[in-house]
N, CA and C atoms as a LAMMPS dump frame, in Angstrom:
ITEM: TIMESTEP
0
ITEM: NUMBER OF ATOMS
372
ITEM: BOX BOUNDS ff ff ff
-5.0000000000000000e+02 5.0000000000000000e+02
-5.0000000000000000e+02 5.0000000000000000e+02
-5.0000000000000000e+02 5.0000000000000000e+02
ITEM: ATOMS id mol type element x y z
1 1 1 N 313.133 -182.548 144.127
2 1 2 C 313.686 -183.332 143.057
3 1 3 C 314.832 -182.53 142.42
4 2 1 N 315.877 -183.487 142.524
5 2 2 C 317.035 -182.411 141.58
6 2 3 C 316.877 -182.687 139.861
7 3 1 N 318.156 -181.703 139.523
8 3 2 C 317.831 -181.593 138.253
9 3 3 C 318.146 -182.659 137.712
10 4 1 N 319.33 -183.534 137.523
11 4 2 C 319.421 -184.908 137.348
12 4 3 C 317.732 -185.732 137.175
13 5 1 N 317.422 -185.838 138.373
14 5 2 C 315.999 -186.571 138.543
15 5 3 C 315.226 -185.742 137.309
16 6 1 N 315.06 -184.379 137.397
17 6 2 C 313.981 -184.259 136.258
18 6 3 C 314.592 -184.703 135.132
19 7 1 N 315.404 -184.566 134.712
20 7 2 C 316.069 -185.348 133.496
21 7 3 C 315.8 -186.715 133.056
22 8 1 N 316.411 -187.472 134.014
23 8 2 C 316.012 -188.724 133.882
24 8 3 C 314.769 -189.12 133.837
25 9 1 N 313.973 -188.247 133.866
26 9 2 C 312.073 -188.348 133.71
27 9 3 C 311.864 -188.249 132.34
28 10 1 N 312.302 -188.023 131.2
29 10 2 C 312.445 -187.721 130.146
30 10 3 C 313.072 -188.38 129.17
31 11 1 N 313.521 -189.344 129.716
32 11 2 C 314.248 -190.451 129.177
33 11 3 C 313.069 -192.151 128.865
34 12 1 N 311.976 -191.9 129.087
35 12 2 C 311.226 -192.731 129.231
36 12 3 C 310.06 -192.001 127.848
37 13 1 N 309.821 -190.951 127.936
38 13 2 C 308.902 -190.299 126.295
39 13 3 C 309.92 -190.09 125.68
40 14 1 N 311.2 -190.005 125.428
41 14 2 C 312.478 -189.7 124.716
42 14 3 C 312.315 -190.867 123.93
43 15 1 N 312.564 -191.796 123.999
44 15 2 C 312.584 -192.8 123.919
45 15 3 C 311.077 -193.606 123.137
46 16 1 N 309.897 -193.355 123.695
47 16 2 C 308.614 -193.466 123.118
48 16 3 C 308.947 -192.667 121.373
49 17 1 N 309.223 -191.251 121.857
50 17 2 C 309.088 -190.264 120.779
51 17 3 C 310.163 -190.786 119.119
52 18 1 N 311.191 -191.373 120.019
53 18 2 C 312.297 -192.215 118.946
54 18 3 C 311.494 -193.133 118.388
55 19 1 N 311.051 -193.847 119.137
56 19 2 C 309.864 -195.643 118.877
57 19 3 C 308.98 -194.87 117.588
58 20 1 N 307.902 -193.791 117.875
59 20 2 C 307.08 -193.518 116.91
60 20 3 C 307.91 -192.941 115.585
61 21 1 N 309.378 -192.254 115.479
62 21 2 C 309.79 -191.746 114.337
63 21 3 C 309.943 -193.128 114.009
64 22 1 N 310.331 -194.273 114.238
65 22 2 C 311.506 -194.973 113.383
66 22 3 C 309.934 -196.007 113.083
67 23 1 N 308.804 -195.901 113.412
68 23 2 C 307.093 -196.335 112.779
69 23 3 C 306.971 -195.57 111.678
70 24 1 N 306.916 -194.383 112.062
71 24 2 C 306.855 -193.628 110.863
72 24 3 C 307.362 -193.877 109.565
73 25 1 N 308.744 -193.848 110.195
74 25 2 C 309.479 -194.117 108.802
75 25 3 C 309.239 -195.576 107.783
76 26 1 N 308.812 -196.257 108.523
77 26 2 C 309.029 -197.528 108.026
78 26 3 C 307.294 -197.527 107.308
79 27 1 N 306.815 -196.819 107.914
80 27 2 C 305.196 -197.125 107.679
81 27 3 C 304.381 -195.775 106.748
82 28 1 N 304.725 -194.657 106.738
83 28 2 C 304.12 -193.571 106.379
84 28 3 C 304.695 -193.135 104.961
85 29 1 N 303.838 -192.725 104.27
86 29 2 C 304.953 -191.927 102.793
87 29 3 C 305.383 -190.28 103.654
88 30 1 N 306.358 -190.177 104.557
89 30 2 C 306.466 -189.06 105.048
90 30 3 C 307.779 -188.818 104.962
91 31 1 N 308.315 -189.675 104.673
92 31 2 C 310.099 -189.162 104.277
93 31 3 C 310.735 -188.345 105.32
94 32 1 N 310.562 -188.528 106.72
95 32 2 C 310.673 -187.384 108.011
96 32 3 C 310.847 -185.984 107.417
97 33 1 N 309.707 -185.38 106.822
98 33 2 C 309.224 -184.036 106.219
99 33 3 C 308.295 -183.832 107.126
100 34 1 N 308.036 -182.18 107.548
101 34 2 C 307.227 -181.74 107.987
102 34 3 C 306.171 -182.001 107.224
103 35 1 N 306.063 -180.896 105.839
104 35 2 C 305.452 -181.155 104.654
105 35 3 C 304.351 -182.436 104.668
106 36 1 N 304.906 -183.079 104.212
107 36 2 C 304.715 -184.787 103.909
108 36 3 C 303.856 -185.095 105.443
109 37 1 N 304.144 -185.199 106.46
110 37 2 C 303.506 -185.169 107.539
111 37 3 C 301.906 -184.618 107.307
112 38 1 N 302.279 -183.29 107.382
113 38 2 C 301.193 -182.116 107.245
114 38 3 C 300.225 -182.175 106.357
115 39 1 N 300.663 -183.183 104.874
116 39 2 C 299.873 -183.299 104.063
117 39 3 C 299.188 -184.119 104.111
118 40 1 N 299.72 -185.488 104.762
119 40 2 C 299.424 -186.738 104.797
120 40 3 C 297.905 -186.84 105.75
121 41 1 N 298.404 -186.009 106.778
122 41 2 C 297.152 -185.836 107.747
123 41 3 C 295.984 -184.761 107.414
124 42 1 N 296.424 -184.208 106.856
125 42 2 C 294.887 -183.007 106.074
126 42 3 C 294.176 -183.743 105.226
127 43 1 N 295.217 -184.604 103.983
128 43 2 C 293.96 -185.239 103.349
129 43 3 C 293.426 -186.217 103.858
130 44 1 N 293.606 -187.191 104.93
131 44 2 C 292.861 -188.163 105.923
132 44 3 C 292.114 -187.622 106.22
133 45 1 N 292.339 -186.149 106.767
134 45 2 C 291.553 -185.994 108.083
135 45 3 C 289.736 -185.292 107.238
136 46 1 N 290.47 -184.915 106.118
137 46 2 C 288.973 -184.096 105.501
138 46 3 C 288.475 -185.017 104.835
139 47 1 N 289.384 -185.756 104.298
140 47 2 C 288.753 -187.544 104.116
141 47 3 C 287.698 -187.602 105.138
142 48 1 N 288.161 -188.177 105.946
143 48 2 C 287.365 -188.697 107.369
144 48 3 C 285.936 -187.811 107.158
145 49 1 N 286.132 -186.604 107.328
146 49 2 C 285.235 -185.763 107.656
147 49 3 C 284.077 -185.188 106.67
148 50 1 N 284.444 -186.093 104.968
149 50 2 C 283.552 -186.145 104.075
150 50 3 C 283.889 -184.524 103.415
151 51 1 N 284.789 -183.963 103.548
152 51 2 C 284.866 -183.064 103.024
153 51 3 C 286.12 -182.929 101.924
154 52 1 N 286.159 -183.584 101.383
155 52 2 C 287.412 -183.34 100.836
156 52 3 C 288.034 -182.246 100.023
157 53 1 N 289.215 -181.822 100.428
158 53 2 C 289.671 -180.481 99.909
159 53 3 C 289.998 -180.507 98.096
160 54 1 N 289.946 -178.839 97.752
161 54 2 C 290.546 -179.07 96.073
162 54 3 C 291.219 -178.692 96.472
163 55 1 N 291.989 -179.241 95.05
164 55 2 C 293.38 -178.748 95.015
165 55 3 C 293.82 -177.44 95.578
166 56 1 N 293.305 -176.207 94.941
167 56 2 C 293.658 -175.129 95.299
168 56 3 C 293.642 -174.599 97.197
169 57 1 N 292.463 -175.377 97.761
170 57 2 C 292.337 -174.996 98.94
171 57 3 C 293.499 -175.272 99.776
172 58 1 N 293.733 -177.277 99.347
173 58 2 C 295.246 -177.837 99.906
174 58 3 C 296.166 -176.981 100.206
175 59 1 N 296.438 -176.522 98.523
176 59 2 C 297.477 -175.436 98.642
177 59 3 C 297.377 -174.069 99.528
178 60 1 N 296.458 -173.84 100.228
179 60 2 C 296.356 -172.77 100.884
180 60 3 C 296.256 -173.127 102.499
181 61 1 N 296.035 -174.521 102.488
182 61 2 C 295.789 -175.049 103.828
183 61 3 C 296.916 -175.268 104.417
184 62 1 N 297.816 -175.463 103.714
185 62 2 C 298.922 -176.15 104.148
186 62 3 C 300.247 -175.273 103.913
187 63 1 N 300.879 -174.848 105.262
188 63 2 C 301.874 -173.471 105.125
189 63 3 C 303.038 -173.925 104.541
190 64 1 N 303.009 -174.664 103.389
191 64 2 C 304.763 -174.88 102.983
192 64 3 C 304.328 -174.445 101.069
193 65 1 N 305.077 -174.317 100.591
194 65 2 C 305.346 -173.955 99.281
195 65 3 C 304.45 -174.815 98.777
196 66 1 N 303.565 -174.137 97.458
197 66 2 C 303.122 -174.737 96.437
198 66 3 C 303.901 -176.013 95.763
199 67 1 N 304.939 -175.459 95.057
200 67 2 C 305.755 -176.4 94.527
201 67 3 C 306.418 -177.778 95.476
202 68 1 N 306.512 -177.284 96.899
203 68 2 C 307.167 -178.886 97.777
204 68 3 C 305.502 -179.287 97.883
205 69 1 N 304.777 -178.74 98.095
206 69 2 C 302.979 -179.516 98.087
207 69 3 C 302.873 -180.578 96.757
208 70 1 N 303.622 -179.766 95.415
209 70 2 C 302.983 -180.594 94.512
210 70 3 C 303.752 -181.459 94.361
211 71 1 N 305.099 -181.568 95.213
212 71 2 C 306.12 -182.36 94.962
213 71 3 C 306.14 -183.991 95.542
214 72 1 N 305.418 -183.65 96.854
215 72 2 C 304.787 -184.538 97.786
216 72 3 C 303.356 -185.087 97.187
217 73 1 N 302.522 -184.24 96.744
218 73 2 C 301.318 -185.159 96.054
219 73 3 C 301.423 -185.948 95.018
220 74 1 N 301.925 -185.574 94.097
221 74 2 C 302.509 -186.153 92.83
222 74 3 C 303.052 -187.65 93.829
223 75 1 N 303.881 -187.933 94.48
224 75 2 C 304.269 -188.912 94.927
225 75 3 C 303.12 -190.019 95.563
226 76 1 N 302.126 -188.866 96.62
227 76 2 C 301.111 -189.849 97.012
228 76 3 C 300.673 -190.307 96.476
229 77 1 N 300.188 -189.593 95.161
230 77 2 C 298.98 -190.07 93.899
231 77 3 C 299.363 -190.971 93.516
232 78 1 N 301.003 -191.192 92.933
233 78 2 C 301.579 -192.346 92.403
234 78 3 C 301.773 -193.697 93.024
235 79 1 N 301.534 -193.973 94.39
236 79 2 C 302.194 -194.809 95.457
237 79 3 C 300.59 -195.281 95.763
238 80 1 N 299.138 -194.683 94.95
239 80 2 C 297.904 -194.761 95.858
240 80 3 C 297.645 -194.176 97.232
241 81 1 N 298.089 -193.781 97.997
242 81 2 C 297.663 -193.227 99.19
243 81 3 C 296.969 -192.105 98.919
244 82 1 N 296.317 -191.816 97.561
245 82 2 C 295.423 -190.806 97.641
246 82 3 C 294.621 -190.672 96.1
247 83 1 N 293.721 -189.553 95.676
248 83 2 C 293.247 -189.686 94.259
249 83 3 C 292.965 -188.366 94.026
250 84 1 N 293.156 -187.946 93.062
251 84 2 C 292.044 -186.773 92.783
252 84 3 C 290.75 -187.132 92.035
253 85 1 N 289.587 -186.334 92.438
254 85 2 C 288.409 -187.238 91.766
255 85 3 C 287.463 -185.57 92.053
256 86 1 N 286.541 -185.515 90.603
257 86 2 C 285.964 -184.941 90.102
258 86 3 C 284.829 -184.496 91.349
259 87 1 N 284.199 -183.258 92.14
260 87 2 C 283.062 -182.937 92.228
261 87 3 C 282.037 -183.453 92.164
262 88 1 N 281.448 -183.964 93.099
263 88 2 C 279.797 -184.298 92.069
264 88 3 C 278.961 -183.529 91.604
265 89 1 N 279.214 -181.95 92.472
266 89 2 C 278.35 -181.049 92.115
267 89 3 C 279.145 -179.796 91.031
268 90 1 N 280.208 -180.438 90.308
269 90 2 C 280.984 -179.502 89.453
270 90 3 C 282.11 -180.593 89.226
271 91 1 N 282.362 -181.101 88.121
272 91 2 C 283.354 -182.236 87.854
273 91 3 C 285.022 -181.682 87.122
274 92 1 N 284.781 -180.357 86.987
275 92 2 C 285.854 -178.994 87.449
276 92 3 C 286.958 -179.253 88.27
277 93 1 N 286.397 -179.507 88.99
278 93 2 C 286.946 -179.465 90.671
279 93 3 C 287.491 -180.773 90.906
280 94 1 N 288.651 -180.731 91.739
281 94 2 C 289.468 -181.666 91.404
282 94 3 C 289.596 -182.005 93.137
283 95 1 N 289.242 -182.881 93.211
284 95 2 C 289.261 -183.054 94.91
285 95 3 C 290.417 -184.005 95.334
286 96 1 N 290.939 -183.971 96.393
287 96 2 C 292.461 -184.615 97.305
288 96 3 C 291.622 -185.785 97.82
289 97 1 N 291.4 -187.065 97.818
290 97 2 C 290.601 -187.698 98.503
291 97 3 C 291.538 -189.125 99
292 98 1 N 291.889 -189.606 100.106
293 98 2 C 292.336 -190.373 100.702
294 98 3 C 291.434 -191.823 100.217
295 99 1 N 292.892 -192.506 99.984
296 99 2 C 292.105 -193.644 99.713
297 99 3 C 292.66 -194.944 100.842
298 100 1 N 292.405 -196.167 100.749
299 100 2 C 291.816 -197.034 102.042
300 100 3 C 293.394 -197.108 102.463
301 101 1 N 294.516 -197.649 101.923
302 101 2 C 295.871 -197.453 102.177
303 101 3 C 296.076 -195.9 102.896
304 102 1 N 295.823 -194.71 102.913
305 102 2 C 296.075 -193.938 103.676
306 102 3 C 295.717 -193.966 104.88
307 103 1 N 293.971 -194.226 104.762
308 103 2 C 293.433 -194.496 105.833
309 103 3 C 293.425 -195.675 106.578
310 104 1 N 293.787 -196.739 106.619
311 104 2 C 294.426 -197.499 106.856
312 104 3 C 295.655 -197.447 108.288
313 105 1 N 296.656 -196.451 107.075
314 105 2 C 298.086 -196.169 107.793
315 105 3 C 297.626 -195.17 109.243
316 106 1 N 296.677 -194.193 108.533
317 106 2 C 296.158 -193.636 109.887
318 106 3 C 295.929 -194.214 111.098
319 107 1 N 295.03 -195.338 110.877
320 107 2 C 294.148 -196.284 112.065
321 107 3 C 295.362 -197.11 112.643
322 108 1 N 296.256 -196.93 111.968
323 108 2 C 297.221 -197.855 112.741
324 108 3 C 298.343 -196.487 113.491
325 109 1 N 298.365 -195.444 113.009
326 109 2 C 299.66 -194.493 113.08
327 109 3 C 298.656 -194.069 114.468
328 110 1 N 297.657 -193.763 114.598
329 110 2 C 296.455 -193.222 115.936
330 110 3 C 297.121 -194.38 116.859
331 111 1 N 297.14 -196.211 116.905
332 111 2 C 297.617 -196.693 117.646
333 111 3 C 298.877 -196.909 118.645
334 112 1 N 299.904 -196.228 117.585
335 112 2 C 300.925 -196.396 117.823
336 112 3 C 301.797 -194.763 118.895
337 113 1 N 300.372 -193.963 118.351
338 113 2 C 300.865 -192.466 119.349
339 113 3 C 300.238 -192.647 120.596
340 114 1 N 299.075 -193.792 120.314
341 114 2 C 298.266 -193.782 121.643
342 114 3 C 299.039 -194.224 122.991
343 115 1 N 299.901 -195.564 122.105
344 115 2 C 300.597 -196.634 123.087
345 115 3 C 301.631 -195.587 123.436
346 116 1 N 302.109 -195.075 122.672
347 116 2 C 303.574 -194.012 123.477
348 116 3 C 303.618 -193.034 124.065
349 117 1 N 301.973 -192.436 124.102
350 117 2 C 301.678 -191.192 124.414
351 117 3 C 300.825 -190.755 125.444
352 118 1 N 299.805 -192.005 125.262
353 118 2 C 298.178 -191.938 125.701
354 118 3 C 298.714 -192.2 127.183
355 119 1 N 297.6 -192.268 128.024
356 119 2 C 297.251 -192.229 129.298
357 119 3 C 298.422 -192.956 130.329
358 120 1 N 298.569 -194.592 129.474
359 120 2 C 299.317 -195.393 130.287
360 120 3 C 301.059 -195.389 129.893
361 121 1 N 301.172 -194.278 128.79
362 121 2 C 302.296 -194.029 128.807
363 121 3 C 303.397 -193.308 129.723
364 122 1 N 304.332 -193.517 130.055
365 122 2 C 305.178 -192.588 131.037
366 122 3 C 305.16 -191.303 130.584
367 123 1 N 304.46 -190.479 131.654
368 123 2 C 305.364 -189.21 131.066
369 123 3 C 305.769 -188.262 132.13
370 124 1 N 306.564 -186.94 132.132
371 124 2 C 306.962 -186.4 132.927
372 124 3 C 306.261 -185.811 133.935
């Protein structure tokens, strides 16, 4: 296979990979930010997993600046895609907890990497 040919193999997930940004954009509070990405999916995912993070942990979970973290939550909180909500076992504690609009966007954002990505997608 020449190099041309491998090229043109790449033009088929190129293309997928364009399809899922311009979903994103239209569908995610992610503003094409890493950040925003990164955040969006930690608090789903510990959502999901019944664990939900505090505040402080977020901030340690997640490798971008305190201040762009709080810059991006402040936004989720406001838009609903998320809550902070009290501990049950210490009401102190201020927990990141995904609410049904996040999770939601997830169950649909999982579909849309599946179709461009998953098994029956082209890839190189």
């Amino acid at each position: 296979m020449t190099n041309i040919e491998s090229i043109q193999k790449l033009i088929p997930i190129t293309e997928n990979a364009l399809k899922v940004r311009d979903w994103e954009r239209s569908n995610l509070p992610i503003e094409q930010s890493a950040l925003a990405l990164d955040l969006f999916l930690v608090i789903a995912y510990n959502t999901i997993k019944s664990k939900p993070l505090t505040l402080k942990l977020l901030f340690h979970t997640i490798d971008f600046s305190e201040a762009g973290i709080r810059k991006h939550l402040k936004r989720l909180l406001a838009d609903g895609w998320c809550s902070l909500e009290g501990a049950e076992h210490d009401k102190r504690l201020r927990l990141v907890v995904a609410q049904p609009k996040m999770l939601n966007a997830l169950t649909n954002y999982s579909e849309i990497l599946k179709d461009a990505f998953g098994n029956k997608a082209q890839t190189v």
